[in-house]
N, C-alpha and C positions, 0 to 999 in steps of 0.2 A: 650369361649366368655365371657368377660367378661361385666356386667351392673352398672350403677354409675344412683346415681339421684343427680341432682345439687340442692341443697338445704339448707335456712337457716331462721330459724321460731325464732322469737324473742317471749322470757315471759312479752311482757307486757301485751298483749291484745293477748287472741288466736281469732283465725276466727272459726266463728259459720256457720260451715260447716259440713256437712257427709261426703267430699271429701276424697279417702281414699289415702293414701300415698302408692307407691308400696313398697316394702318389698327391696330395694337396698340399697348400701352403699350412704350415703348424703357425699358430699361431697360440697365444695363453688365453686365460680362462676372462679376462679384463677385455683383452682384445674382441673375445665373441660379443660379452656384452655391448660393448663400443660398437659392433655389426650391427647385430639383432637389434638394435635402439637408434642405428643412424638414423638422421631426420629426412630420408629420402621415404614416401609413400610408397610401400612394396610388401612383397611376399616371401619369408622366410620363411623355409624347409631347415629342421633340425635332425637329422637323420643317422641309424646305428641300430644296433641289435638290440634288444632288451635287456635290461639292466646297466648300459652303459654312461644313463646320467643325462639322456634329453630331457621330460620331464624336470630334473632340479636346473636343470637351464634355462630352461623356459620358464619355470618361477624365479629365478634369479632376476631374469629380463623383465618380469611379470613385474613385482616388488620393485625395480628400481625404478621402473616406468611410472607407477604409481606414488612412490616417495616424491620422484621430481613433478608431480602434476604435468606431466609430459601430455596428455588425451583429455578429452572432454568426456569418452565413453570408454570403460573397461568389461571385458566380458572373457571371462576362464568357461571353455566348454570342453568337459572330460568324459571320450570316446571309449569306443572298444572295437573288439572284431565283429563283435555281433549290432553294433548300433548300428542302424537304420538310419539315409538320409532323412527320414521324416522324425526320426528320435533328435537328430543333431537340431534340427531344424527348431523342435518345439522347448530344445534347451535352452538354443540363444533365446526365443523369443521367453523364457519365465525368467532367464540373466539381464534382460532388457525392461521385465515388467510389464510385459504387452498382454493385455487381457484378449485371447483369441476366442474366448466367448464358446460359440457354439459352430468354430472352423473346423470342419474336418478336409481340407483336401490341404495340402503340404504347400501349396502353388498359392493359396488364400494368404497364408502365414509366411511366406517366403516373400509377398508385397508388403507387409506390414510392415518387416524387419526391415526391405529392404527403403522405403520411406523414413524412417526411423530413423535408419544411421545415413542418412543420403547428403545431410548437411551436419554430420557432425566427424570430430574429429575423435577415431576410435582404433582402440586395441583389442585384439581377439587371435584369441590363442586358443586353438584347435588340439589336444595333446594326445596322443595317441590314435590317431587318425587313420582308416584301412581306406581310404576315396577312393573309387575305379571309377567316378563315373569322368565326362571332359565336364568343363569350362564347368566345373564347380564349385565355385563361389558365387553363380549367378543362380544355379539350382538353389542354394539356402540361403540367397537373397542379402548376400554382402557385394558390396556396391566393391569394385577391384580398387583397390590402394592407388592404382597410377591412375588411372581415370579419371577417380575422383577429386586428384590435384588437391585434398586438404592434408598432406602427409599421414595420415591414417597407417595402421599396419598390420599384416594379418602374420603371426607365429605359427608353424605347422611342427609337432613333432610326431614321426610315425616310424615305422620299423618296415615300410617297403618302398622299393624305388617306383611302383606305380604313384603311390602316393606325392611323391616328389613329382613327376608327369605332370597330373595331371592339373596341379595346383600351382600352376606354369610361374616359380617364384624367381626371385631376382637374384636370392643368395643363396646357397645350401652350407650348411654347417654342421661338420661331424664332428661330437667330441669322442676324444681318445683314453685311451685307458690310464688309471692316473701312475706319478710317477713310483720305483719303488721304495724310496722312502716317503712317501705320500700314504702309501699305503701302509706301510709297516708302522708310521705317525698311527693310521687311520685304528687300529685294531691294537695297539699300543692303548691307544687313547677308550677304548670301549671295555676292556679286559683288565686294564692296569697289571698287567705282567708281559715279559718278555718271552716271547715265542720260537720258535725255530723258524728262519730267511727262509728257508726255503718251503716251507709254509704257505708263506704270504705269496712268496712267488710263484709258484704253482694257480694262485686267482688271477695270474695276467692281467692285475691292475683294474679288474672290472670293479665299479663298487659294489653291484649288487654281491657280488661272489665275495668281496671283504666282509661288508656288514654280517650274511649270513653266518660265516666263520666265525667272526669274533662273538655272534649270539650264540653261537653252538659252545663256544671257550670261556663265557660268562657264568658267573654264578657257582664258580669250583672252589670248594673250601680249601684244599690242600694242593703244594706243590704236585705230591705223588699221581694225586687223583686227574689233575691238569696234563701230566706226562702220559697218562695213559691213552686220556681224551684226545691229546697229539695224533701218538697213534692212530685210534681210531678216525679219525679228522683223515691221515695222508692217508689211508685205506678210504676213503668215501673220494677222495678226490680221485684215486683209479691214474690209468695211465694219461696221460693229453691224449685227447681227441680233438677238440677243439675248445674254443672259450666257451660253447654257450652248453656244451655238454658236461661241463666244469660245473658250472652253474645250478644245472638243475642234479646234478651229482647231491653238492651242496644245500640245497633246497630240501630233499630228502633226509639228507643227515640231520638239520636242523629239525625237521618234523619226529625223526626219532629221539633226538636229545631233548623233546620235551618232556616235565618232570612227571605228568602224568597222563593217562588216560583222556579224562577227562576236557586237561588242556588242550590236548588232541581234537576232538571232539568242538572242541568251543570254536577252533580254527576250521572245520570244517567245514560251520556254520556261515561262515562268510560265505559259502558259494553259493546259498541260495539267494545274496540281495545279487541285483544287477551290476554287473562290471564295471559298467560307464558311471556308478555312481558311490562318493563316499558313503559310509554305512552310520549313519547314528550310533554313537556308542549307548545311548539312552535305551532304541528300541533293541540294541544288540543283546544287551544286557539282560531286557526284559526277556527276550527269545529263550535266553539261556534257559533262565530261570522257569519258565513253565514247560516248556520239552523234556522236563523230568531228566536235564545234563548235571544235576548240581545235585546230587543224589541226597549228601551227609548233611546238609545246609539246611533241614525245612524253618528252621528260624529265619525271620526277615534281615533280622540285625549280622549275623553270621552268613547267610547268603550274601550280603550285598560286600562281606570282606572279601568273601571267595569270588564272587565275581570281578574286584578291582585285582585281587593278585594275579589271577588269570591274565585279565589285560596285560598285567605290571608284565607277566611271563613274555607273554608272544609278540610285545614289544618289543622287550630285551631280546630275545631270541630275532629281531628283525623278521619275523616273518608278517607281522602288519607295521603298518606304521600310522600316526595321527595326520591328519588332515585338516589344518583350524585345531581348533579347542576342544568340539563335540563330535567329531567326530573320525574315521578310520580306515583305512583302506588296503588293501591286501595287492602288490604287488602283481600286473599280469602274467610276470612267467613265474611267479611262485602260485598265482590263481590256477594257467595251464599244467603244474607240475602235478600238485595238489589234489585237480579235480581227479583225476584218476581213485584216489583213496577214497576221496568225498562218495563216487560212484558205488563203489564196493560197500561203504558204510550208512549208504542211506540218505546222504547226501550230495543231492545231482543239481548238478547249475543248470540255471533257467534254458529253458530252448534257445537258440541262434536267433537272431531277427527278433521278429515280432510273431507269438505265438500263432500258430497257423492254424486258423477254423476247424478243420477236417482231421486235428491230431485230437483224439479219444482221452478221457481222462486213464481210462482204464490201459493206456500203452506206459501214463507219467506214473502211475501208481506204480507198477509192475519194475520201472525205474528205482524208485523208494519210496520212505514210508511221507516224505515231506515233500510237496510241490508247490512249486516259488513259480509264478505266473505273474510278476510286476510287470507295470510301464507299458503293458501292449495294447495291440486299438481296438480287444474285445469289445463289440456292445452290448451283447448278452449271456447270460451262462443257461442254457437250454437243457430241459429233459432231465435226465438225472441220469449220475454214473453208474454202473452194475455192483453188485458184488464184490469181485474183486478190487474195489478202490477202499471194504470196509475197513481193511489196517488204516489207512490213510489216519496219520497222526496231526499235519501240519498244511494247515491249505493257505497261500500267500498271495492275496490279491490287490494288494494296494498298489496303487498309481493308475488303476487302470480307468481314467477320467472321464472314458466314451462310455463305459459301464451303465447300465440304465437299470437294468431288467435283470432276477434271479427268477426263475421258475418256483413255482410252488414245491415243486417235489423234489426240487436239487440236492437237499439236503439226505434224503431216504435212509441210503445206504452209504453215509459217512459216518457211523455211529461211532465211531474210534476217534473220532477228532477230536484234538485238545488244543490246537492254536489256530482260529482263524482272523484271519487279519482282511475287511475289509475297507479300510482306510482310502480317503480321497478317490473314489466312486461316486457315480452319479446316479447310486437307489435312493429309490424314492423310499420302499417298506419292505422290512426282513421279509425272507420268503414263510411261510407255514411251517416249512420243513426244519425250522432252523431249531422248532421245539425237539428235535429228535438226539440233538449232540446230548446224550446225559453228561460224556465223559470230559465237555467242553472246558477249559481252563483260564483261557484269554480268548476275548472277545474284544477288538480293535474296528473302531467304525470312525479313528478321525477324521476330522474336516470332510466329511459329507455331508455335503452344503444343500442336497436337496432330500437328504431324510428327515421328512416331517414324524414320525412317530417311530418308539421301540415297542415290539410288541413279540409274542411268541416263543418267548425267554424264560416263562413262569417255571420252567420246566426243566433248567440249568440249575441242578440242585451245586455240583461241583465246582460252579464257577466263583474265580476266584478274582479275577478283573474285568470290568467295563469299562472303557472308555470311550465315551461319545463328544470329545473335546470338539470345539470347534464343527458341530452340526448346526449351524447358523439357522436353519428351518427347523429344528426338531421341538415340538411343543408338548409332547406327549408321551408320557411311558406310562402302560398297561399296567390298570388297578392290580396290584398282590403279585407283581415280576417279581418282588423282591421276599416273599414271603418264606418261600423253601432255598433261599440264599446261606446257609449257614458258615457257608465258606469264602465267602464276598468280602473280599481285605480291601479294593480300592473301587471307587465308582467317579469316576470323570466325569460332569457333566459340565462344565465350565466351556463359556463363551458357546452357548445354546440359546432358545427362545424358550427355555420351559419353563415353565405355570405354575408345577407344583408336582411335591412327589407322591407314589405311593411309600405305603408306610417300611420302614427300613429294620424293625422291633428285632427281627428273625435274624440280621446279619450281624451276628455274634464275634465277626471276625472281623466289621471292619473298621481301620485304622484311616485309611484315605479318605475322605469325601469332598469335592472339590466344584466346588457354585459358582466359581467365579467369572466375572463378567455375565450374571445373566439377569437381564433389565429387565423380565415379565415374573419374575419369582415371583409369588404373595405372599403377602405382610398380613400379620391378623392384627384387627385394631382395637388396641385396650384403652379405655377412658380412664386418666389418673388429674387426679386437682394438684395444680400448679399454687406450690407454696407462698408464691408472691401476692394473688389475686386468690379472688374466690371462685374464678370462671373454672369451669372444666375444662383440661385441654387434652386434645386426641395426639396422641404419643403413636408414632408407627415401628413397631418392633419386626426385626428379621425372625422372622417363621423358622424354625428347625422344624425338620422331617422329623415325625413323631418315632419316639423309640431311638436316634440316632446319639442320645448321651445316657442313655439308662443302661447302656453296658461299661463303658469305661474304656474299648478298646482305641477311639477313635484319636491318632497322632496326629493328622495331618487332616485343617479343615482350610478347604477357600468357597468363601460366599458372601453374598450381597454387596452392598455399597454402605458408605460412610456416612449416606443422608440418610439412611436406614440408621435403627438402634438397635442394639444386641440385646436382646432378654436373656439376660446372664442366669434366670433362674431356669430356663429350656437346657442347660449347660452343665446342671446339678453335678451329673458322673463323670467330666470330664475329671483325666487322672492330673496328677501335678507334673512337670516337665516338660512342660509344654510351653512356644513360641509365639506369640498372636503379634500380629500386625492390623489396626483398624486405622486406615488415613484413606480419604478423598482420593489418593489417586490410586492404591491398590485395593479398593474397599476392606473386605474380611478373610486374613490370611492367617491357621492355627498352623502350625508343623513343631514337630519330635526331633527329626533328625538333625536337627543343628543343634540343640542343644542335648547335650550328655549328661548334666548335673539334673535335680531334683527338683532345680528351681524355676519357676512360670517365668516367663519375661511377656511383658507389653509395651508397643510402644503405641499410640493413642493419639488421633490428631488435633484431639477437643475431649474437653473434657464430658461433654454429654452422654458421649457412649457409656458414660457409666451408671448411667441413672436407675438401671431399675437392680443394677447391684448394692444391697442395704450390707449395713453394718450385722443382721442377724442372717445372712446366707450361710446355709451348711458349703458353699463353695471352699468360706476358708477353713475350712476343714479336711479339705483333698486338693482341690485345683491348685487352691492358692495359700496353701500351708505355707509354703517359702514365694515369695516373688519378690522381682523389681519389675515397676511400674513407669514407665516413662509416658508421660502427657506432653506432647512439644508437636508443633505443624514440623511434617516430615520436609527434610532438606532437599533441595536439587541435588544433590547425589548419591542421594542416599536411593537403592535401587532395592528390588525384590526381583529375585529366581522364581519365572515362571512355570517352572521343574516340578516336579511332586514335593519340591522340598521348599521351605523358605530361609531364606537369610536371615539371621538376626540382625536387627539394626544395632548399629556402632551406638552406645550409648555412652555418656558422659562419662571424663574420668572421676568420676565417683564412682564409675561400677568398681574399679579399682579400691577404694578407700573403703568401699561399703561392705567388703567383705566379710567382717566380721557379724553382720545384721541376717536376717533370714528375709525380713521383710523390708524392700527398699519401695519409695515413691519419687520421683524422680518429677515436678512440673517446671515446665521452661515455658516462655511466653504467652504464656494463656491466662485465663482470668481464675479463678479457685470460686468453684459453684457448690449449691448444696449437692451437685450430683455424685461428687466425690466424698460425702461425708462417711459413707461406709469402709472404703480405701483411708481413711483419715485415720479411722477409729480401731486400722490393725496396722497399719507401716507401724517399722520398729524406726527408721531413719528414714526422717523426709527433707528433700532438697528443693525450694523455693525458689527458682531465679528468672528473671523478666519477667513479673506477674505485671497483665493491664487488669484494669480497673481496679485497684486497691487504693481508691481515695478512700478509702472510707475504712476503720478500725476492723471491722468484722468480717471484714471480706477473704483475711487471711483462715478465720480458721481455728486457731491455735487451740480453741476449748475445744476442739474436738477431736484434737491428736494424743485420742487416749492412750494410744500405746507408744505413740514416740519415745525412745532413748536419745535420739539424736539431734537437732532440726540445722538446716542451714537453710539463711536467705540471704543473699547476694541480689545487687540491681535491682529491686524494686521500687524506684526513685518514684512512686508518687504516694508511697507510706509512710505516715508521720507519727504512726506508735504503733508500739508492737503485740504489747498484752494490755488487757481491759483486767480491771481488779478483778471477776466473775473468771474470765477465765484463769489466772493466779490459783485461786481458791482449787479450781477443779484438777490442776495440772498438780497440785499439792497436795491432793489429798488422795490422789490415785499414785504420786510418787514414782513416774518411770522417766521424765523428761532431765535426762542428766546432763547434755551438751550441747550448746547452742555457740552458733559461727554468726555473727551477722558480717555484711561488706559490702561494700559499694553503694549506700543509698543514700540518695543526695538528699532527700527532707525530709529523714527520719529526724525528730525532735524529742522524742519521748522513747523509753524504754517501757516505763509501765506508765499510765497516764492517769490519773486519777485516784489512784489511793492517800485515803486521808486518814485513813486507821492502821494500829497498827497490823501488818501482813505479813505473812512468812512466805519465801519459794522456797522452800522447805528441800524441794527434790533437787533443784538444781546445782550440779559439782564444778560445773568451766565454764568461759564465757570468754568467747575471743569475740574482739569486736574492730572495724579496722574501716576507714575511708567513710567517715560518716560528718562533714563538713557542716551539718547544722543542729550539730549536738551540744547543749551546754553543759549540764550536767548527766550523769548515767543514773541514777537512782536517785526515788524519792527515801526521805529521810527515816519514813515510817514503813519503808520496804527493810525484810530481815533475809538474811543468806546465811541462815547457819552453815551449811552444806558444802559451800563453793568452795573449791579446792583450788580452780587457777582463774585469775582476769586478765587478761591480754586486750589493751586499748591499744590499737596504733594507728596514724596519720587521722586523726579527729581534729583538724582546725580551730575551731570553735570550742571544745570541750576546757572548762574551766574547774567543774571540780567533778570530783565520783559521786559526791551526794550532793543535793540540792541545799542542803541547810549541815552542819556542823553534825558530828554526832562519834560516838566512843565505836572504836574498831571494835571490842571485843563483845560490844551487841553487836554490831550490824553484820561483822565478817569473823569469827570467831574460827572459823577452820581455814581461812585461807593461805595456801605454803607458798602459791606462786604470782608474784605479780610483775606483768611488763609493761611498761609505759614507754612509747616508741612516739618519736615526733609527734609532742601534744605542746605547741609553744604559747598557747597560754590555759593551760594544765598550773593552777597555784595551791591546790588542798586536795587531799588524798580523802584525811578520814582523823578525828582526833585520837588521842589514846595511842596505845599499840595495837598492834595486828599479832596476836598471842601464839601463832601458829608459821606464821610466814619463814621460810627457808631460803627463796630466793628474791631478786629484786631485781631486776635490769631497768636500766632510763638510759634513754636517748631521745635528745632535743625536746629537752622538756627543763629550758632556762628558766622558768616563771616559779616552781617548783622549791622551794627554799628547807621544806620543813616533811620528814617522811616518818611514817608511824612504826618506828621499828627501836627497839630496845629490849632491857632485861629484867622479866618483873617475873612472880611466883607463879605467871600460868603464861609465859615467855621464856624457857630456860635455854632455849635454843641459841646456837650460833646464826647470825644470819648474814649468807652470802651476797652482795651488792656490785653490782655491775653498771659502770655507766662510765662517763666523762669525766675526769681529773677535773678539770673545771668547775664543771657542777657540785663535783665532789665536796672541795675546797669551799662552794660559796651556801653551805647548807648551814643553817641555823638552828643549833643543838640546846637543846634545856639540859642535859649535863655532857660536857664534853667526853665525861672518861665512860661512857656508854659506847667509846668508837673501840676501846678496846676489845667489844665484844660483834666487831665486824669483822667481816673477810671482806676486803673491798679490793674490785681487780679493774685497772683503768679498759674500756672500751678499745679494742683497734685491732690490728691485723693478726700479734698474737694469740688470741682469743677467736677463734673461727669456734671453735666447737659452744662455748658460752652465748654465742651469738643467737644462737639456732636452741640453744636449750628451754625447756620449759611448756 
């Protein structure tokens, strides 16, 4: 066996320490990795006190092993002093996905694993490890790395030399304490100011003993205030005893340099999850928040600020750290320092082991007011506890998977309880007694997969969350549970089998309600006549729980599916600022918290969902005062947070342009149905692009964008006119359609198509129009535009004149200031007469072009500015030459950037 100590001590400053270095080869921090990942099949021990940096070595090793695809199988399992060989055991096997069913003996589950990984090539990192037992890698059913001859490798980090024994490895590697400008870097870099040497040196290089320091020195407004905290710092570090008395010196200081009470408090709370395991910052947060820790906060929006600064806090102060993305975990020797406070305060970490039969509730009560009972192999909770358990504020039973059976009477005398968590248990039905919590606040029953019904709840006037997520069995919750709910802010039932609810009228407070993923819901079925045919067709609409939108509270909804339709009139009191997501593969998802402004967003995967939304719904009156509306099949990447919260979907940049609108409509590749005609009839700006089926003139729509200001249609290449005379008439005489973009459409031929009389677009002021390759003319002759203010044609191939037949500018466009004409090479007549109003003029590649409607007459007194090619310029054909005196003509080209772009 060979020993390596990771080490590198820099001569500038030594550390004024007695710490003694063991007697191995040093070696750098590159070099261990190069160890710990050699391609020999073996057992490396990483070995040292706590807080000296095994852990981040063995994710070092972890992560690079992973990067290079170095294994076939990766498995991270994170121990403690109290894990159980049958804990360790049933971690690898949920790291490996092994459904152990209904195994209870450790020796059943130690074959599984050990078949499992018997032909494959695997890495497993054991981290924090207490082993006593021998040849134990065959007790938890790891096939030994040399035996198995496929170079496989088992990582061990632990803090005792039995553990090194008995896990009979090939290499052992101590890392050392880092150097001290390593360190002085280290707390440099977290503080940004410079501290007193001997400071730093007095942490003996450990990391944990820097990070805690430089969190204690973080967050100081003033030099003075930092000087004093010095002070106080070299007084908490006390005389050398040793490194690890240093440590938890510092540990304590840090717990008291937190900025408040509260913070205090929050950190506590960590020591009711179990050790051996990261903590959700999701359920951490929730704990917070109903343990009555978050006192000033009863608003939801303000509570959930104070809960992220808290984190921010005890972050920064290093007394936790993150883990992944979601979630957090608390240091074991700042966990051992710590519990001692937690003790005195009410919070006491879970028993040793695995909770022991024959230990009385009434010994954990007497402890404190919260008991944290996770992960043990209870299978039942018997009798009921006395008296003395009535403080009992917080009861913590999730994980306990062998769970079957509560007693009827369990409940009696916990009437003080306001947190129970019965998560991932294997009840069947609440007990009786659970009607006795009045004072009950959070109610946690996720993913219990064999609770068929909630019942006995009628009776939780004060409760303020449900969650029954992930009850894969549960088909039933008890007629009027929710009737004396007045305080009921979130109700979970998503990814359940239930049926249908009672009614929700009485829950005045809630904001959450969350259906999603559940296939037995019922749909009520309305018979509506389908405007194509005369048949009756049976339309299936998503059911709302009655009462669930006649208060307004509700922010956050997920339910049904996308083959379902939403009867947008059950939705009447939803408020406006609200998030909806309806697509096939997230079905129905509303949420608040993402967006901050006032305004609705949807993003919609068809347009049917909208069908029994009419144009006279009091909706747009509240929900959808302001919205933007996106109809488009959701993307491969586009994702949803399964969280209480939803993402907004990334919507086009035109949410950017649109800003100025209240009401945007947004369709991408779908076809435009009557179902959207009530969305038609209030967008103030609608965007049009990849419509299918638009062969046919009416399929767009346009007469019934009574409220459009704005419209743009890009790409819809198999449209070959845009407005029908009927609709002209109506878009004019309602007067809001001011701005129209057409682009990209390859068989657009017609503008307006069929007017033979004369017609005004009376309302319309711009008209950019661009890439439309089988346009010959843009207007017919008996079309009138008093109004237009700019026309912008560019890259129209085809396009030969603006109007179809001859005719005098100062009928047809009498207000127009601005015209560009951009690569139109056979573009030959504009318009006779002048254009009385015109100011600017840009052409480019527009040779065919000889003759331009611009001069000086009694309703023309204007200068008019002309932008184009010297060429062009020269070869223009004037009815009186000295008309050019009354031009500003500026040749086309590089000087000119800003004319380019103008208009």
């Amino acid at each position: 066996m060979a020993s390596y100590c990771c080490f590198s001590r820099s001569t500038r400053r030594p550390f004024t320490t007695d710490y003694v270095v063991p007697r191995y080869r040093v070696i750098t921090i590159q070099d261990m990795l190069c160890l710990a990942l050699r391609p020999e099949g073996e057992v490396v021990v990483i070995e040292g006190i706590g807080g000296l940096g095994k852990t981040w070595a063995a994710k070092a090793a972890f992560k690079t092993a992973r990067n290079s695809n170095r294994f076939d199988t990766y498995i991270w399992v994170s121990l403690s002093k109290s894990s159980s060989l049958r804990r360790c055991i049933e971690k690898i096997a949920t790291c490996l996905s092994i459904d152990i069913g209904e195994e209870l003996l450790s020796s059943g589950i130690s074959v599984m694993i050990d078949e499992h990984l018997a032909r494959r090539k695997f890495l497993l990192v054991l981290d924090n490890a207490y082993f006593l037992e021998e040849d134990i890698l065959r007790h938890i059913g790891i096939p030994h790395p040399r035996e198995q001859g496929l170079g496989s490798k088992v990582i061990v980090t632990t803090r005792i030399r039995r553990a090194e024994t008995v896990m009979q490895p090939a290499l052992v590697i101590t890392p050392q304490p880092l150097s001290f400008q390593a360190s002085y870097d280290l707390i440099h870099e977290k503080i940004g100011k410079d501290i007193d040497p001997d400071l730093v040196g007095n942490c003996f290089g450990m990391p944990l003993s820097l990070i805690l320091l430089a969190g204690a020195l973080c967050d100081v407004p003033t030099q003075e205030e930092l000087r004093v905290l010095i002070r106080e710092a070299y007084a908490a570090q006390g005389p050398a005893v040793s490194v690890f008395t240093t440590m938890i010196r510092l540990v304590k200081f840090g717990y008291r340099r937190l900025p408040s009470d509260t913070a205090g408090r929050c950190l506590l709370y960590c020591l009711l999850f179990p050790d051996d395991e990261a903590i959700p910052v999701k359920d951490l947060i929730i704990f917070w928040k109903f343990d009555v820790m978050i006192q000033d906060a009863r608003d939801s929006h303000e509570a959930n600020c104070s809960d992220k600064e808290i984190l921010r806090v005890l972050l920064n102060h290093g007394l936790i750290h993150f883990e992944g993305d979601d979630h957090i975990r608390m240091h074991d020797v700042i966990r051992e320092t710590v519990s001692r406070l937690g003790r005195d305060n009410g919070y006491v970490e879970q028993p040793g082991r695995y909770f022991d039969e024959d230990i009385p509730f009434e010994y954990l009560a007497k402890l404190g007011e919260r008991i944290s009972l996770m992960n043990t192999i209870k299978e039942q909770l018997c009798g009921s506890p006395s008296l003395e358990c009535f403080p009992t504020l917080m009861l913590l039973l999730r994980g306990n998977r062998h769970m079957r059976t509560i007693s009827e009477e369990f409940f009696c005398y916990l009437g003080m309880l306001r947190v129970l968590d019965l998560s991932f248990t294997r009840i069947i039905i609440l007990p009786q007694s659970i009607s006795r919590l009045f004072y009950l606040r959070l109610l946690l029953l996720v993913g219990c997969g064999h609770l068929e019904k909630i019942q006995h709840i009628g009776s939780l006037e004060k409760l303020e969350v449900l969650n029954a997520s992930g009850c894969c069995s549960l088909k039933w919750v008890e007629c009027g549970s929710f009737d004396r709910m007045g305080f009921l802010e979130i109700l979970d039932l998503s990814k359940t089998s239930i049926e249908c609810l009672p009614s929700l009228s009485a829950c005045m407070q809630l904001n959450q309600l969350l259906l999603q993923d559940c296939p037995y819901l019922k749909s009520e079925q309305t018979t509506e006549k389908n405007d194509n045919t005369c048949d009756l067709e049976l339309t299936k609409f998503i059911k709302f729980p009655y009462g669930v939108s006649k208060k307004g509270a509700v922010r956050n909804l997920q339910l049904g599916a996308s083959k379902d339709l939403l009867d947008w009139m059950a939705m009447i009191w939803l408020p406006s600022g609200l998030t909806f997501e309806l697509s096939d593969r997230f079905g129905t998802r509303v949420s608040q918290d993402v967006n901050q402004t006032s305004k609705t967003y949807i993003h919609a995967s068809h347009a049917n969902l909208f069908q029994s939304l009419d144009k006279e719904s009091p909706l747009w009156l509240n929900c959808f005062r302001n919205f933007h509306i996106v109809i488009s099949p959701l993307k491969f990447d586009q994702t949803m947070d399964i969280d209480f919260r939803a993402v907004r979907t990334k919507f086009s940049s035109g949410d950017v342009h649109s800003s100025g609108f209240d009401r945007f409509l947004e369709v991408n590749c779908v076809s435009i149905t009557n179902d959207i005609e009530g969305i038609l009839g209030h967008a103030e700006l609608i965007s049009l692009k990849s419509l299918t089926e638009t062969d046919q003139v009416w399929s767009l729509n346009t007469g019934k964008m009574t409220a459009a200001q704005e419209l743009w249609i890009e790409e819809c290449h198999q449209l070959e006119n845009l407005f029908l005379v009927e609709e002209v008439h109506v878009l004019s005489r309602i007067g809001k359609l001011h701005n129209i973009w057409i682009s990209n459409m390859e068989n657009l031929a017609y503008f307006c198509q069929g007017i033979e009389v004369l017609t005004s677009f009376s309302c319309l002021m711009h008209l950019h129009l661009d890439c439309c390759p089988k346009l010959h003319f843009l207007f017919p002759s008996s079309l009138r535009l008093p109004n237009l203010r700019s026309l912008h044609i560019r890259f129209c191939d085809s396009l030969e004149r603006v109007f179809d037949e001859p005719i005098n500018a100062e009928y047809a466009l009498p207000g127009l200031q601005s015209l560009q004409l951009w690569e139109l090479p056979e573009l030959s007549c504009i318009c006779g007469g002048v254009l009385p109003s015109l100011k600017d003029l840009k052409v480019r590649g527009c040779a065919k072009l000889k003759k331009i409607p611009v001069g000086v007459t009694e309703n023309s007194p204007f200068f008019t500015k002309i932008i184009g090619e010297a060429r062009w310029w020269n070869d223009l054909v004037w009815d009186d030459e000295g008309i050019k005196r009354w031009m500003l003509f500026r040749n086309w080209g590089p000087l000119l950037p800003n004319f380019a772009t103008e208009g």
